[in-house]
C-alpha positions, 0 to 999 in steps of 0.5 A: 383463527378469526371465521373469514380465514375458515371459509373455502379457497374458491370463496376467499378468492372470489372475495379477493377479486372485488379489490385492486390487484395489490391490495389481493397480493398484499394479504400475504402478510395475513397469516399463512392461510392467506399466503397464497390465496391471491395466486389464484385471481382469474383477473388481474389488473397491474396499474400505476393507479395502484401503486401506491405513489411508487411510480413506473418503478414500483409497478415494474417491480411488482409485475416481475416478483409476483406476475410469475408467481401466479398459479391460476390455469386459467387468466380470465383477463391481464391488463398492463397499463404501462402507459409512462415512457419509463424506460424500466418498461422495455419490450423483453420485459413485456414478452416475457409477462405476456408469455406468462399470460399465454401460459396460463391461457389467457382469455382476454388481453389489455396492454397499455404501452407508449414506446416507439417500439412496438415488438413486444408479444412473443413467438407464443402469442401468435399461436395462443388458442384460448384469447377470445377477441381481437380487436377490429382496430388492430394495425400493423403500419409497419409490417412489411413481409409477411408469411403465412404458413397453412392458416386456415381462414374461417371465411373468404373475407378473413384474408382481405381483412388480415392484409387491410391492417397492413398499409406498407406490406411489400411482400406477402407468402401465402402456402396452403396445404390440400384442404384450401381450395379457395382464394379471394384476394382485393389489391386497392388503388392506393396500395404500393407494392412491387407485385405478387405471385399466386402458386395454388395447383389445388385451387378450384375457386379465385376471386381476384379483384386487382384496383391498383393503378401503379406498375406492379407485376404478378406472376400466377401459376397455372391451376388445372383444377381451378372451376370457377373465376373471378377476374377484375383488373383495373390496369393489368397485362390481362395475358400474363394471367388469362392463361392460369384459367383456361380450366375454369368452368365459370368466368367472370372478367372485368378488363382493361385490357381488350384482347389477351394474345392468340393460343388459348382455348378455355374447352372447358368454360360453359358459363361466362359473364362478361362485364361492359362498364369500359367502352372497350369492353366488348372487344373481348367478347369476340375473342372468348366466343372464338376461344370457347368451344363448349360455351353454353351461358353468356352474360353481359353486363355490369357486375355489382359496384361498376357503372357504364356510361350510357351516352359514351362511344363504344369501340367496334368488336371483333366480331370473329370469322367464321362463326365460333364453335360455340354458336354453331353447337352449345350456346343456349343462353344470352343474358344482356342486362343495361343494353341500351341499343346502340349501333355496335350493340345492336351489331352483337346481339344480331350476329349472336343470335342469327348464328346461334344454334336452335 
């Protein structure tokens, strides 16, 4: 027996992992102690390159006789450069040799495949712990529906991120279980939908930031124990939500909307902050003070990416009568940043702090 065969298995190995992936199979024919020792590659790299001049079909061919074969627990990396449109190379095919992949854990995952039909991961995939890395440019461009089902996100952005590769989505379900509490959700101008539907009884924190300018609906569940809120809506039906929120204890609102109806009483919001970008802006804020008894910290300003024109006409508030609850008992502080002391300015902040509480 010549002195390579005689070294140990993980060394033999190692060796075979500096050669292309069918020069390692092809060391079967050796003898039997290499017969094989190529099963146990942690990388594997299947490429029309390597093929010998065989093409798309002997490539197909050696994926299906020896991907299967292999042994390793591991796959530290698979890539399938299926780049021709050979139609040897169909999506079942691929499923079942990344299902392979998945059961060997496989870590990091290349495909290279030019095919109109993009189905080509198994149920498996999406469940698969051991990948490492998903790419920041994934797409999916013609998803439509999606579910998700109890996921648990690392951070609020994974959310937002998740919907962004989804340019035509139509329809998306989100159910959590007890543990999530928190939900942060961006609807930009250019995206087309038919409306959503939040139904969360458990949430205590919501970032809403609705920048569509198309008619669309939403239908969002009451959430008692919801404690704080963040409200932006670019052209939205401000009533159809305002009574989800009336729990909240800290509210940030960005409207369109200048009134939200009678028959709402937020007992428990101490802490609002009011942005004025629009000119119509403040014509809410006579309605929160009626509608907030226990308001202790008011805030008014422009909220980070907005911008108020200085110079335009602000329309008239509702200054309320008689004088709120709030003012007469619990306000302590008034924060007004980008006051510029026109008249209907100057009108709020005297009404505010003559009847304010010492």
């Amino acid at each position: 027996m010549d002195r390579i065969s005689q070294l140990p298995d993980d060394l033999l190995v190692k060796m075979l992992s500096f050669v292309p992936t069918q020069v390692a199979v092809s060391t079967s024919i050796l003898s039997k102690r290499w017969n094989c020792l190529w099963m146990w590659l942690p990388n594997l790299d299947y490429s029309s390159r390597f093929c010998c001049g065989e093409g798309s079909a002997g490539l197909w061919e050696f994926i299906n006789k020896n991907l299967p074969l292999h042994r390793a627990p591991v796959i530290e990396s698979l890539r399938l450069d299926l780049i021709s449109r050979n139609p040897l190379f169909n999506p079942e095919d691929i499923k079942r040799w990344v299902e392979i992949a998945v059961s060997h854990s496989v870590r990091e995952l290349n495909i290279t495949y030019d095919s109109d039909n993009g189905n080509i991961f198994p149920s498996s995939f999406y469940t698969c712990k051991s990948l490492v890395d998903v790419p920041s440019t994934v797409c999916l461009p013609s998803l439509k529906t999606l579910e998700l089902e109890s996921v648990a996100y690392p951070n609020q952005e994974s959310l937002q991120r998740l919907l962004s590769i989804c340019p035509v989505l139509e329809e998306l379900s989100m159910h959590y279980d007890g543990e999530h509490d928190k939900l942060s959700l961006y609807i930009g101008h250019d995206l087309v939908l038919e409306g959503y539907v939040i139904d969360a009884p458990s949430l205590k924190y919501l970032k809403l930031d609705d920048q569509n300018n198309m008619v669309h609906y939403s239908d969002i569940k009451s959430m008692p124990k919801l404690y704080e809120a963040y409200v932006d809506f670019f052209s939205h039906d401000l009533k159809s939500f305002i009574g989800s929120v009336t729990s909240v204890k800290r509210l940030t609102i960005c409207s369109q909307d200048d009134v939200y109806g009678d028959g709402l009483v937020f007992n428990q919001l101490e802490h609002l902050t009011l942005c004025v970008c629009k000119n119509d802006s403040l014509k809410l804020l006579g309605q929160f003070l009626k509608d907030s008894p226990n308001l202790r910290v008011l805030d008014i300003g422009v909220i980070e990416g907005h911008w108020i024109d200085e110079c335009g006409e602000m329309v008239r508030w509702n200054q309320p009568s008689p004088v709120p609850q709030c003012l007469l008992s619990s306000l302590q502080i008034l924060n007004w940043s980008r006051y510029f002391g026109r008249p209907q300015e100057r009108d709020i902040a005297v009404y505010i702090l003559k009847n304010a509480c010492a």
